[in-house]
N, CA, C and O atoms as a GROMACS GRO file, in nm:
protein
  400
    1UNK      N    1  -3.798   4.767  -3.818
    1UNK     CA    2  -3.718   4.648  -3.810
    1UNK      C    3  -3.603   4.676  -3.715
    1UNK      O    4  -3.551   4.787  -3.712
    2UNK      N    5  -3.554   4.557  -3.623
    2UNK     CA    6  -3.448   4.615  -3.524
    2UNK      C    7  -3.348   4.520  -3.584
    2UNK      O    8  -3.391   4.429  -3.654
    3UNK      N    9  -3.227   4.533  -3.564
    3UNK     CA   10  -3.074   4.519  -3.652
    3UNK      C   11  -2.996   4.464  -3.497
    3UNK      O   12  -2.941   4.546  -3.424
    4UNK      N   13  -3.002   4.328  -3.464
    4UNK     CA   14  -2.915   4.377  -3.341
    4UNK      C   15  -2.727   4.330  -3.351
    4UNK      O   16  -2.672   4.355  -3.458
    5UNK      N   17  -2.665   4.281  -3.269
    5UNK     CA   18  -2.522   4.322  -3.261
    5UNK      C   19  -2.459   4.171  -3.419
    5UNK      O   20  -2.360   4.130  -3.479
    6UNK      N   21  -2.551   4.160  -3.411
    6UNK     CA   22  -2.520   3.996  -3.523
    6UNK      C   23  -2.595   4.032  -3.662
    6UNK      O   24  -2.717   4.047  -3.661
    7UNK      N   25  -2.508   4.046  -3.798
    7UNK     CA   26  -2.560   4.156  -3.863
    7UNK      C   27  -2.646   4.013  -3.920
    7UNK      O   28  -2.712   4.052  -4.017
    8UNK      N   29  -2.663   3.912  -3.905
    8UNK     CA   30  -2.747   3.797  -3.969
    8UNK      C   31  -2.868   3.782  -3.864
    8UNK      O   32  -2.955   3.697  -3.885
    9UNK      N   33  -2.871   3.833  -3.793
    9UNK     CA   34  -2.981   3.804  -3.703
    9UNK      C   35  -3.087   3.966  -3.688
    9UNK      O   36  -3.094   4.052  -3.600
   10UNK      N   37  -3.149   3.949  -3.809
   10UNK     CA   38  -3.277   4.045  -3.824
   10UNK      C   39  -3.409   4.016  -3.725
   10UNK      O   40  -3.469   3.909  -3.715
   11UNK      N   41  -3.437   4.131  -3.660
   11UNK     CA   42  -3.603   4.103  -3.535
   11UNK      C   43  -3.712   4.203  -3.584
   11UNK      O   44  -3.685   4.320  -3.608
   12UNK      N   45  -3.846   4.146  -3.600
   12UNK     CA   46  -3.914   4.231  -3.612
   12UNK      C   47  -3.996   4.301  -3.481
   12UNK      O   48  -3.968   4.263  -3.367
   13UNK      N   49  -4.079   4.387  -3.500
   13UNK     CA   50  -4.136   4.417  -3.366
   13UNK      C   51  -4.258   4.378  -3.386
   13UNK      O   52  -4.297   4.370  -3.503
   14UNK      N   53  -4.357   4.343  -3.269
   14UNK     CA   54  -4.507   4.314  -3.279
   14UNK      C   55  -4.502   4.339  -3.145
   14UNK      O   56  -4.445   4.306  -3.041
   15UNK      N   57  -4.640   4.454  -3.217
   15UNK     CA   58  -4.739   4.481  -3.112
   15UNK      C   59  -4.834   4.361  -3.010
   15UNK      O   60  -4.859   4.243  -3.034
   16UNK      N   61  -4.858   4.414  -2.935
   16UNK     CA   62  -4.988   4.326  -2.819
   16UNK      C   63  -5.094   4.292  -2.832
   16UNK      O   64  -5.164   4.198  -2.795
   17UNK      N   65  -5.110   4.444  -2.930
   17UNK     CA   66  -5.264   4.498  -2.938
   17UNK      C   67  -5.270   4.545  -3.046
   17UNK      O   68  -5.197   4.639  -3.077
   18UNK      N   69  -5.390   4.473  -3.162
   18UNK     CA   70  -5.423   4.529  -3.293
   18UNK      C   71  -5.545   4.662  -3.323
   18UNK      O   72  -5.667   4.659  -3.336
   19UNK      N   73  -5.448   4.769  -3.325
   19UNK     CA   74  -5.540   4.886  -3.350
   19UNK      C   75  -5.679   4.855  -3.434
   19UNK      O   76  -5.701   4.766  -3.516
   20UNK      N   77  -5.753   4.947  -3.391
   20UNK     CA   78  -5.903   4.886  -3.421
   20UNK      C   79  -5.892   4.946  -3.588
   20UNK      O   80  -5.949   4.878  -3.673
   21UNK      N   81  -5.826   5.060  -3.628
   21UNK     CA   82  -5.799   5.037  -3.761
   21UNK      C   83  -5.747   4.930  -3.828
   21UNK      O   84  -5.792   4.883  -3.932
   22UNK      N   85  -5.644   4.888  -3.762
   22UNK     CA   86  -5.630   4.725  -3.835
   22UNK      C   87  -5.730   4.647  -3.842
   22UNK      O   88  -5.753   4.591  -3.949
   23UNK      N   89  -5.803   4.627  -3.743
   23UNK     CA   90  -5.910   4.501  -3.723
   23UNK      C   91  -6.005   4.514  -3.905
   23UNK      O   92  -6.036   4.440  -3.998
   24UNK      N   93  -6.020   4.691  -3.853
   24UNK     CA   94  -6.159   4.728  -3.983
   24UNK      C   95  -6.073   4.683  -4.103
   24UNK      O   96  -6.117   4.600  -4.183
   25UNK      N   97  -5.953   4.737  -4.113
   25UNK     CA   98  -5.862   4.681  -4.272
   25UNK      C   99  -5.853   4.507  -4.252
   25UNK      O  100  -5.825   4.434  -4.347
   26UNK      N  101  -5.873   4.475  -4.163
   26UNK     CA  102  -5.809   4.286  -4.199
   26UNK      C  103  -5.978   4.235  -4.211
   26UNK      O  104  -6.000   4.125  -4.262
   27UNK      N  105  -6.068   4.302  -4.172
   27UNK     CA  106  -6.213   4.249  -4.220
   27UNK      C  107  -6.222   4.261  -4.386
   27UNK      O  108  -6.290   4.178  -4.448
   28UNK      N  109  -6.153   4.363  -4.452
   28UNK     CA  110  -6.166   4.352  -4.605
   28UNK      C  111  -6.079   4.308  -4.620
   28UNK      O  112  -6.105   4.231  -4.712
   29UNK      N  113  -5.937   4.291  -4.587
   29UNK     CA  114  -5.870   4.191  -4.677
   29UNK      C  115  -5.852   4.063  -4.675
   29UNK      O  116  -5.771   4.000  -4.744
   30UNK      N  117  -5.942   4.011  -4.578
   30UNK     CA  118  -5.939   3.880  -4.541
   30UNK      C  119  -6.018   3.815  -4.696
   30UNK      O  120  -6.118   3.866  -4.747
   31UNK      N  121  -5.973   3.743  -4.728
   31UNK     CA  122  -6.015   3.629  -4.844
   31UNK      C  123  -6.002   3.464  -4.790
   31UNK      O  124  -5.901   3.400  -4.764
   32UNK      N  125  -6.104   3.436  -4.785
   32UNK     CA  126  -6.115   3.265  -4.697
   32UNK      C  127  -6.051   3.206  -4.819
   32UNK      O  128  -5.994   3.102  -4.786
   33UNK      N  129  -6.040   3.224  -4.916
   33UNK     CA  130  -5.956   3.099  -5.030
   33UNK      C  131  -5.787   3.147  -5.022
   33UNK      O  132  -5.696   3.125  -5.102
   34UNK      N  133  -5.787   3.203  -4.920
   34UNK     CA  134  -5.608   3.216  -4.928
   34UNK      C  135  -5.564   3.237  -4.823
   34UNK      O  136  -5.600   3.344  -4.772
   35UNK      N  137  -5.454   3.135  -4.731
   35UNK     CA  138  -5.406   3.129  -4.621
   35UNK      C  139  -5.385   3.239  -4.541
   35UNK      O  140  -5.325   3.338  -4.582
   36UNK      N  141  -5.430   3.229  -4.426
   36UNK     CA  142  -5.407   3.374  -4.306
   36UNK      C  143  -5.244   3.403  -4.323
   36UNK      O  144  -5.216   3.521  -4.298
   37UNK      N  145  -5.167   3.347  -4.348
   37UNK     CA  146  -5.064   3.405  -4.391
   37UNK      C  147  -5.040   3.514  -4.501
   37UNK      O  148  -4.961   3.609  -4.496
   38UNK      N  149  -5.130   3.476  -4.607
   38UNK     CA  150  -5.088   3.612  -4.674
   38UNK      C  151  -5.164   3.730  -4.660
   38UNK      O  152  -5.128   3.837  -4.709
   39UNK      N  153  -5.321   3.708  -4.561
   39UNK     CA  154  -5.367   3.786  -4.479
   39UNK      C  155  -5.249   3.877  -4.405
   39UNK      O  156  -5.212   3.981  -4.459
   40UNK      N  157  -5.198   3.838  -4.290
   40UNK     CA  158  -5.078   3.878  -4.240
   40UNK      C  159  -4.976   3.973  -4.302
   40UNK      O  160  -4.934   4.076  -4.249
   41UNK      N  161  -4.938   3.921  -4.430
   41UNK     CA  162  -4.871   3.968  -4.506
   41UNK      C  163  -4.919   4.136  -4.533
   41UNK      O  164  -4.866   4.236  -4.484
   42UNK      N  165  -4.999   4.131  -4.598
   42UNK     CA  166  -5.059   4.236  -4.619
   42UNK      C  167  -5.158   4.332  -4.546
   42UNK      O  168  -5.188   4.442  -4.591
   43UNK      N  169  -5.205   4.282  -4.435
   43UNK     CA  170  -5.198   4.389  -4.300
   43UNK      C  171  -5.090   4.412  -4.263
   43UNK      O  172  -5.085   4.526  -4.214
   44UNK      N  173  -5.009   4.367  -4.261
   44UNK     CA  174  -4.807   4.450  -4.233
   44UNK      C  175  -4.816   4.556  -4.360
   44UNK      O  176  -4.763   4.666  -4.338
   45UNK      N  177  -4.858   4.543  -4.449
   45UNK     CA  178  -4.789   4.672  -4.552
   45UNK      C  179  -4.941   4.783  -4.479
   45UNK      O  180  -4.935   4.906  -4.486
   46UNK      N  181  -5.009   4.743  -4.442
   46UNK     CA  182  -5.139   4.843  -4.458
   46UNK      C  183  -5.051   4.879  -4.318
   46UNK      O  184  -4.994   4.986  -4.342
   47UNK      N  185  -5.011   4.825  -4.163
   47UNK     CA  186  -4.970   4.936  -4.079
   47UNK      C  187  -4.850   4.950  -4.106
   47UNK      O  188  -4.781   4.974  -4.007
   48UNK      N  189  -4.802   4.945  -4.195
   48UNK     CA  190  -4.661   4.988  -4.212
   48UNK      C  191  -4.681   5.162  -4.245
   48UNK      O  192  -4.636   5.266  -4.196
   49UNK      N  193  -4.800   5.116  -4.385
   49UNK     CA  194  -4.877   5.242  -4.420
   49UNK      C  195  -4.871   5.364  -4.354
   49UNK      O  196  -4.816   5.470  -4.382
   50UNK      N  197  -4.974   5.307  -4.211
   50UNK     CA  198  -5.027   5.391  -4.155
   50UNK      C  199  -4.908   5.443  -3.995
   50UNK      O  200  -4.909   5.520  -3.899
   51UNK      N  201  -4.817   5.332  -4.062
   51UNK     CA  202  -4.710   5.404  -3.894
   51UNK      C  203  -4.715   5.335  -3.830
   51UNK      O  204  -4.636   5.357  -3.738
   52UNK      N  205  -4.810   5.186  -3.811
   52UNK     CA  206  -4.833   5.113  -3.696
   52UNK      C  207  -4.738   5.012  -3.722
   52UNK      O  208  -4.698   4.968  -3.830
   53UNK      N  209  -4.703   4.973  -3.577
   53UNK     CA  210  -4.680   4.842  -3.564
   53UNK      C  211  -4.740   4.684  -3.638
   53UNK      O  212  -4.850   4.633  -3.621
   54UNK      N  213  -4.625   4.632  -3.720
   54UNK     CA  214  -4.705   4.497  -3.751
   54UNK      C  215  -4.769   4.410  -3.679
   54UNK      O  216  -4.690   4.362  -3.598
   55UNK      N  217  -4.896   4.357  -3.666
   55UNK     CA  218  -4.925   4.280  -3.562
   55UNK      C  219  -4.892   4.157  -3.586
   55UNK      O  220  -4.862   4.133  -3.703
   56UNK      N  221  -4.886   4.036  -3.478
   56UNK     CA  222  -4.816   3.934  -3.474
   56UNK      C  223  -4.917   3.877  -3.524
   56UNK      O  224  -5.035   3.911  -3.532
   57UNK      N  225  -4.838   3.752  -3.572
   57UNK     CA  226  -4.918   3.638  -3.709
   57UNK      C  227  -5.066   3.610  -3.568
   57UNK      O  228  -5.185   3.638  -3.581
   58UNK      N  229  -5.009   3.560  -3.470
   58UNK     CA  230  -5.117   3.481  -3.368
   58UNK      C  231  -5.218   3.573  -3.343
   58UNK      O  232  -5.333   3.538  -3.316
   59UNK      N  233  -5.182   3.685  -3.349
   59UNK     CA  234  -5.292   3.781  -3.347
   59UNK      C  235  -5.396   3.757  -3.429
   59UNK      O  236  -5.510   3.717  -3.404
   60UNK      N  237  -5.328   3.792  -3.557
   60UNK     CA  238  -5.423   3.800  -3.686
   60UNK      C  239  -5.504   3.709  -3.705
   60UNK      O  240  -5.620   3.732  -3.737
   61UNK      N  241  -5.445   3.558  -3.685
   61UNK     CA  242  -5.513   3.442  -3.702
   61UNK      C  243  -5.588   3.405  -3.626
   61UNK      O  244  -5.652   3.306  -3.661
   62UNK      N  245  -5.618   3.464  -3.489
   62UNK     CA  246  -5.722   3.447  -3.381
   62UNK      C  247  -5.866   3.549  -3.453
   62UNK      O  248  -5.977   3.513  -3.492
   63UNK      N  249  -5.796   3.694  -3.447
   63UNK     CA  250  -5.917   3.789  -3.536
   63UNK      C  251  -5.944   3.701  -3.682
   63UNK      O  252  -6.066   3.681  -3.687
   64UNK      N  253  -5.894   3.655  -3.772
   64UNK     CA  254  -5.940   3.616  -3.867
   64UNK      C  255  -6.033   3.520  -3.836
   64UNK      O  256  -6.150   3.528  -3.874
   65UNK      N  257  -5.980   3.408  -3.753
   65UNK     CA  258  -6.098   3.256  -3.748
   65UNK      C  259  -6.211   3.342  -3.671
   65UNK      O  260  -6.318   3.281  -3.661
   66UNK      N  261  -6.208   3.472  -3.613
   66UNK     CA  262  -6.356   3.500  -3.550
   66UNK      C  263  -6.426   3.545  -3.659
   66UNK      O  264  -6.544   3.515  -3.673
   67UNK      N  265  -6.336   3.650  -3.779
   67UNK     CA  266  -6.443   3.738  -3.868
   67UNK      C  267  -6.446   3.613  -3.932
   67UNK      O  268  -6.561   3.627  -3.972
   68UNK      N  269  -6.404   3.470  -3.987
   68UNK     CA  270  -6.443   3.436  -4.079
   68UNK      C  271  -6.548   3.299  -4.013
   68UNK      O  272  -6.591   3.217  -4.095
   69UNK      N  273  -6.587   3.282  -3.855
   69UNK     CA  274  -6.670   3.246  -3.803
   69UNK      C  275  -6.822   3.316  -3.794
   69UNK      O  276  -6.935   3.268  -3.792
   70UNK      N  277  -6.779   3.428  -3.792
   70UNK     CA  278  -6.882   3.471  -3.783
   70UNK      C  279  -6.989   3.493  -3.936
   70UNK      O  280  -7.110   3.516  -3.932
   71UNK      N  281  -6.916   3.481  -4.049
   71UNK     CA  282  -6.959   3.507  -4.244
   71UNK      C  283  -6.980   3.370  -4.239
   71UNK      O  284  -7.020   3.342  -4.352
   72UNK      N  285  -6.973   3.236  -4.152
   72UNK     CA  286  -7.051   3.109  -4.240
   72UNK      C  287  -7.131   3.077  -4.214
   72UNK      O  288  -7.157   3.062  -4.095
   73UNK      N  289  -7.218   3.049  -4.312
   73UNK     CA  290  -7.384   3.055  -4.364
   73UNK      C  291  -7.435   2.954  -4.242
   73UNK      O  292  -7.368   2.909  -4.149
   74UNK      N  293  -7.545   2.936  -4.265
   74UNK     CA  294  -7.618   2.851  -4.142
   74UNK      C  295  -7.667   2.764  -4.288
   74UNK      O  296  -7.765   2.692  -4.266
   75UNK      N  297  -7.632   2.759  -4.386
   75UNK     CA  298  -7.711   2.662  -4.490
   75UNK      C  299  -7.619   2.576  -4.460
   75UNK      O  300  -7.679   2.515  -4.372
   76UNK      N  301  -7.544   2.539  -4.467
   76UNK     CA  302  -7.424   2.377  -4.470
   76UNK      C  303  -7.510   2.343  -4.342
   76UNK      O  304  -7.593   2.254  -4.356
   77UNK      N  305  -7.501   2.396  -4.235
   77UNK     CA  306  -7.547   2.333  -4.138
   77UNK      C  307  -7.730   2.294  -4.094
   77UNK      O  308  -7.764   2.237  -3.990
   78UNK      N  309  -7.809   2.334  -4.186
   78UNK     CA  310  -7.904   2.284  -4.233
   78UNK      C  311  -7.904   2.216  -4.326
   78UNK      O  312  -7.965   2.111  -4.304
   79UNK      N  313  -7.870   2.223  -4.406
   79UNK     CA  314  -7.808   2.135  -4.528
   79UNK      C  315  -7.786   1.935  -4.473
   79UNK      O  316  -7.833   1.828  -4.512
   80UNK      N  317  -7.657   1.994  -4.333
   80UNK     CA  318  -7.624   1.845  -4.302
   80UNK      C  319  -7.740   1.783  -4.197
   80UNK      O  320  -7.713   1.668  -4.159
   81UNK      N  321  -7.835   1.828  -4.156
   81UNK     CA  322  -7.905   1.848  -4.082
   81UNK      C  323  -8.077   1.723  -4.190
   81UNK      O  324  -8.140   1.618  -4.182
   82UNK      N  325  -8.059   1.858  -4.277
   82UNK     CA  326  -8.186   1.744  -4.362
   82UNK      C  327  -8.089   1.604  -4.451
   82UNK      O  328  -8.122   1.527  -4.541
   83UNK      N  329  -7.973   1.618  -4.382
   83UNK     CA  330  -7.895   1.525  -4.501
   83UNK      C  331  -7.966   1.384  -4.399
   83UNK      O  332  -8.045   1.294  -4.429
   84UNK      N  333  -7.905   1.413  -4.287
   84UNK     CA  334  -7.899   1.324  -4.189
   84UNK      C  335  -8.079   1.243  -4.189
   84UNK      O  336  -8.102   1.126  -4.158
   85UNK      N  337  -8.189   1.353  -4.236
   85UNK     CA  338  -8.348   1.310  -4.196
   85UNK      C  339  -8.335   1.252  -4.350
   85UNK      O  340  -8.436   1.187  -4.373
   86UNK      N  341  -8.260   1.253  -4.444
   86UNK     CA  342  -8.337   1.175  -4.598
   86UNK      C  343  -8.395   1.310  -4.621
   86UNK      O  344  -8.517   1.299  -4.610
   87UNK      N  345  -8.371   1.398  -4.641
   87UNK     CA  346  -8.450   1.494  -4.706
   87UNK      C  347  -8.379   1.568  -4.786
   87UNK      O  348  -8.437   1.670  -4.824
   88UNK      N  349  -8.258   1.552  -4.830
   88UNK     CA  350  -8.194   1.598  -4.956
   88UNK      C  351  -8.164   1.459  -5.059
   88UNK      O  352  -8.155   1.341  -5.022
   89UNK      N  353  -8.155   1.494  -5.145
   89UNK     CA  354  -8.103   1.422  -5.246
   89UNK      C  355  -7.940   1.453  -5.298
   89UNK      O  356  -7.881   1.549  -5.249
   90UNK      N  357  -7.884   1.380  -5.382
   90UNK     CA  358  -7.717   1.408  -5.322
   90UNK      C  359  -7.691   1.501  -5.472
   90UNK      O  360  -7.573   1.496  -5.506
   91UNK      N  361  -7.759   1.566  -5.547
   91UNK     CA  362  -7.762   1.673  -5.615
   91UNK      C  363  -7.741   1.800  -5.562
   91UNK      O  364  -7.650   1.882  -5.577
   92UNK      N  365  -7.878   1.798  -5.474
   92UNK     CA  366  -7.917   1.885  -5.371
   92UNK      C  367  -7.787   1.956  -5.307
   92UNK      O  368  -7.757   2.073  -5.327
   93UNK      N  369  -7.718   1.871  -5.230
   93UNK     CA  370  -7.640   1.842  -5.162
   93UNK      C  371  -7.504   1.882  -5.246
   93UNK      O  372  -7.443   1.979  -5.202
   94UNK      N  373  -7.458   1.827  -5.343
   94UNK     CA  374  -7.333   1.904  -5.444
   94UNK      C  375  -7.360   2.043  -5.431
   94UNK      O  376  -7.298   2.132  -5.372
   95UNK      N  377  -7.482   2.043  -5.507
   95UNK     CA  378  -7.502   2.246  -5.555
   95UNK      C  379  -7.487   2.286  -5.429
   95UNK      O  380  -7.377   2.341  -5.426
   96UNK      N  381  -7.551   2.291  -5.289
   96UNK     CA  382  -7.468   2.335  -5.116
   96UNK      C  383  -7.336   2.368  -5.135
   96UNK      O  384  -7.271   2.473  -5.139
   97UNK      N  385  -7.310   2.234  -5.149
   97UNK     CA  386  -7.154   2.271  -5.101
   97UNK      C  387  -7.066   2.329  -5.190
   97UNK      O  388  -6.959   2.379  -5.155
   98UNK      N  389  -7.119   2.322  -5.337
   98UNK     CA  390  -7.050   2.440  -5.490
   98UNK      C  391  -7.081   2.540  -5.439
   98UNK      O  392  -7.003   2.626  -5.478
   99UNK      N  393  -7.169   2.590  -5.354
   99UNK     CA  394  -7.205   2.716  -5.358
   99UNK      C  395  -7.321   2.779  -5.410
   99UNK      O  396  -7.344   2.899  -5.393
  100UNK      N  397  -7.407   2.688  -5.488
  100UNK     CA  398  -7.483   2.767  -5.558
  100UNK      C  399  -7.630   2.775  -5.525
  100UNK      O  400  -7.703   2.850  -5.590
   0.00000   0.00000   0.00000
């Protein structure tokens, strides 16, 4: 943390570039039911951990929408696909989108 000449005006530092150890730690702590913010949050204590630099929120949230682009299913999108031909029924269609 940097302290500068205004004792109310606290700066943090962020890195450019998210060490590829971060990347591998924010692939497990990423949880899609809870805002990339507290993602963020807690990749700051993991490189705090490790000595690194916190990476900046815009960072994280660019790597997150890719790892969590890349984990969604291709069923919703078949799913809306036979919705559109009459070939689900809207049961069908609940249990999809519950998950089950």
């Amino acid at each position: 943390m940097l302290v500068t000449a205004w004792p109310s005006r606290i700066l943090t530092t962020c890195g450019p570039r998210i060490d590829e150890r971060l990347v591998a730690a924010l692939a497990r702590l990423d949880d899609p039911t809870l805002p990339i913010a507290e993602t963020n949050r807690r990749l700051g204590l993991v490189a705090e951990g490790l000595g690194l630099v916190r990476p900046s929120y815009q960072q994280v949230r660019i790597i997150v929408h890719e790892l969590r682009s890349q984990r969604r299913s291709t069923r919703l999108g078949e799913t809306l696909l036979e919705i559109a031909y009459g070939m689900r029924t809207q049961e069908q269609i609940l249990r999809v989108l519950a998950g089950s």
